[in-house]
C-alpha positions in Angstrom: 13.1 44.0 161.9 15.4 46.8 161.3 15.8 45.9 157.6 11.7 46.4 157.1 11.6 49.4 159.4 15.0 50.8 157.0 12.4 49.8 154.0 9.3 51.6 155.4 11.1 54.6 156.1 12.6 55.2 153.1 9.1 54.6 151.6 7.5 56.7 154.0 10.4 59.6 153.1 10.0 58.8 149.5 6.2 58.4 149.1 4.9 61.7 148.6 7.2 62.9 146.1 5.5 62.3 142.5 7.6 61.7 139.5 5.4 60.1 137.1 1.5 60.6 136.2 -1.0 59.4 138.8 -2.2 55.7 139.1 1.5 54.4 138.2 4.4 53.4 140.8 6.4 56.3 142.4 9.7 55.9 143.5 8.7 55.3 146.9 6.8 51.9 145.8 9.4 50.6 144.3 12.2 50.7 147.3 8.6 48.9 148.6 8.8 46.3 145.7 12.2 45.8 146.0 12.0 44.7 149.8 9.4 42.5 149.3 11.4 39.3 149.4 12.5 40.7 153.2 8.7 41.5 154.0 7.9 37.7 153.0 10.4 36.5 155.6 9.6 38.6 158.1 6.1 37.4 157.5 6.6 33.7 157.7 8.6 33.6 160.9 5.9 36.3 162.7 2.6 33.8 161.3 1.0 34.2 164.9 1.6 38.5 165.1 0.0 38.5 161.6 -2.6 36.4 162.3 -3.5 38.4 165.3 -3.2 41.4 162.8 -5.9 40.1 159.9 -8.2 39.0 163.3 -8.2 42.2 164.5 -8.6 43.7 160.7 -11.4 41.2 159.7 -13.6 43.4 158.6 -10.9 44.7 156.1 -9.6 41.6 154.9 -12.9 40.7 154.2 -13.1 43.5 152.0 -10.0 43.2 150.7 -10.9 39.4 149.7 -14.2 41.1 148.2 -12.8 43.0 145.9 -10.2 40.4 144.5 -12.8 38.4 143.7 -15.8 40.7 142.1 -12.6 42.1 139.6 -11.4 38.6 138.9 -14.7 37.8 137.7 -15.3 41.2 136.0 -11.7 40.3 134.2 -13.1 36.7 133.1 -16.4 37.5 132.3 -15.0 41.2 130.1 -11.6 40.1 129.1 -10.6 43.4 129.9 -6.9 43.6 131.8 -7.8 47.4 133.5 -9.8 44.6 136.3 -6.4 42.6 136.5 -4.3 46.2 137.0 -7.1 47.0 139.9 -6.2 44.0 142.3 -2.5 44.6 141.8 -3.0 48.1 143.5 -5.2 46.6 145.9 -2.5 44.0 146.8 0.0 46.3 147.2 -1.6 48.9 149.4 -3.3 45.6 151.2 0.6 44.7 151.7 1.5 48.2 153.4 -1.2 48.5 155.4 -0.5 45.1 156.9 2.9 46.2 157.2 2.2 49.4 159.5 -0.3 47.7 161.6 2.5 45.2 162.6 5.2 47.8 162.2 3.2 50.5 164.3 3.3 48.5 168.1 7.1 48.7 168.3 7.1 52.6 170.1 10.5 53.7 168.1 8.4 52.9 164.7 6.0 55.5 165.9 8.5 57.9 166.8 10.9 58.1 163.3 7.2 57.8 161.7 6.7 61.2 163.2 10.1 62.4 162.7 9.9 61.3 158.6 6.5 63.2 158.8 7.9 66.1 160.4 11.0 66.4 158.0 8.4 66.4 154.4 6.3 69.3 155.9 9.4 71.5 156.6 10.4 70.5 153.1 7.2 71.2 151.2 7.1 74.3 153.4 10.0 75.8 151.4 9.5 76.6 147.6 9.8 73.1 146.6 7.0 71.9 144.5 4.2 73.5 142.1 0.7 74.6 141.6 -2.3 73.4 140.0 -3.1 76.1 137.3 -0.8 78.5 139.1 -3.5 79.3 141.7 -3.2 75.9 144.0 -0.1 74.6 145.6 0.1 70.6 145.2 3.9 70.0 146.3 5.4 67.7 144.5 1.9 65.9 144.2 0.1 65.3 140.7 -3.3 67.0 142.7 -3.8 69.9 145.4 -6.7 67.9 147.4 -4.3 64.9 147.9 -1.8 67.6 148.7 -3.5 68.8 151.6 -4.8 65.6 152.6 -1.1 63.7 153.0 -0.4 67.2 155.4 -3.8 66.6 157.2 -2.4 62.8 158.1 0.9 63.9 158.7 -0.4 66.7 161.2 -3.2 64.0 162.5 0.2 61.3 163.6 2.2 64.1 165.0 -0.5 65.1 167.2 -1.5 61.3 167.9 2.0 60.9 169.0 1.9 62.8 171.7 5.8 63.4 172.3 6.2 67.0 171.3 5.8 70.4 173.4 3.0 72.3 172.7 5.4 74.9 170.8 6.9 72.3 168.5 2.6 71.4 168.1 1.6 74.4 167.3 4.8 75.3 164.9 3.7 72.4 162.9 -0.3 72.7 163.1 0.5 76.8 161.4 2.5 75.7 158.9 0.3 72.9 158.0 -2.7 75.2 157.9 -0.5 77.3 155.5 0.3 74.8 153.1 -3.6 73.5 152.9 -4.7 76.9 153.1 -2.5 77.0 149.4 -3.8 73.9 148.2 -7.2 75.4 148.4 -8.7 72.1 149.7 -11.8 73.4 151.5 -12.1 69.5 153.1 -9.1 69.5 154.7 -9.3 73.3 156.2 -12.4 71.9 157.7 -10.2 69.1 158.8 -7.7 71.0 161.0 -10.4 73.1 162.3 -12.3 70.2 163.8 -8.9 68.6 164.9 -7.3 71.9 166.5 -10.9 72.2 168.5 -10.6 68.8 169.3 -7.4 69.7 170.9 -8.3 73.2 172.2 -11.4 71.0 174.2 -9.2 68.3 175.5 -6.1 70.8 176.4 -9.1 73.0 178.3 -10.1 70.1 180.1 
């Protein structure tokens, strides 16, 4: 267990920090590749947990399965390898998913998630990174709206967590409104509105 969690924390750390053009493996999906062979055998001797995982996820294996099998038959019916390129995404982020829905019920997974989180925000919070047309800040990201929305998740676990003060809460919740603010995403402003209400309501009552 500790040598996926070392895996899917250096992924995690890794995985929004964009070194090549969009729709091609980053560096943090290779360390992902490259532990594969560990996530197989951590698979095969927990076959009840992640059986217990796809039954609880049926709806999207189904869809998962759905969409394997419409681009297969695209691919045989076109010839045209783009269909063939398409499931190998969909594998891989089928594969990481499964992996943080088993990962995500041991409480210490939760907690370095959080920290990992907690650790790129302060970094993209410095002058790391660069803008979109010099007007919108993107990071190190190839695109200002998927930017803001990997600061929107991170704020959304850290919150969902529930381990820090309210000062360490509210520290992170301004400088992630700063940094979308930048991006210029109008979605995810709208996002930590409704989520710092949310909170305001439940905190209230």
């Amino acid at each position: 267990m500790k040598k996926l969690f070392t895996i899917l924390y250096i992924f995690l750390l890794l995985s929004p920090y964009y070194v090549f053009s969009s729709g091609t493996p980053q560096p943090g999906n290779f360390i992902l590749l490259f532990g594969l062979p560990i996530l197989f055998l951590i698979f095969k001797s927990n076959k009840e947990r992640i059986s217990k995982i796809f039954s609880k996820n049926i709806f999207f294996v189904l869809f998962f399965i759905s969409v394997l099998s419409i681009n297969s038959l695209y691919f045989l019916y076109y010839g045209d390898l783009s269909f063939i390129k398409s499931n190998i995404y969909y594998i891989f982020n089928f594969i990481v998913v499964i992996l943080f829905a088993f990962s995500l019920e041991v409480s210490n997974f939760r907690i370095n998630l959080v920290k990992i989180m907690k650790i790129n925000i302060i970094i993209f919070f410095s002058p790391i990174g660069r803008y979109y047309q010099n007007v919108r800040y993107m990071g190190t990201f190839n695109d200002p709206n998927q930017f803001a929305y990997f600061i929107f998740i991170s704020l959304s676990f850290i919150f969902l967590e529930n381990k820090d003060s309210t000062l360490v809460k509210t520290v992170f919740t301004l400088i992630s409104t700063f940094l979308i603010f930048n991006s210029g995403s109008t979605g995810m402003l709208l996002g930590v509105s409704v989520l710092t209400l949310g909170l305001i309501i439940v905190r209230l009552r």
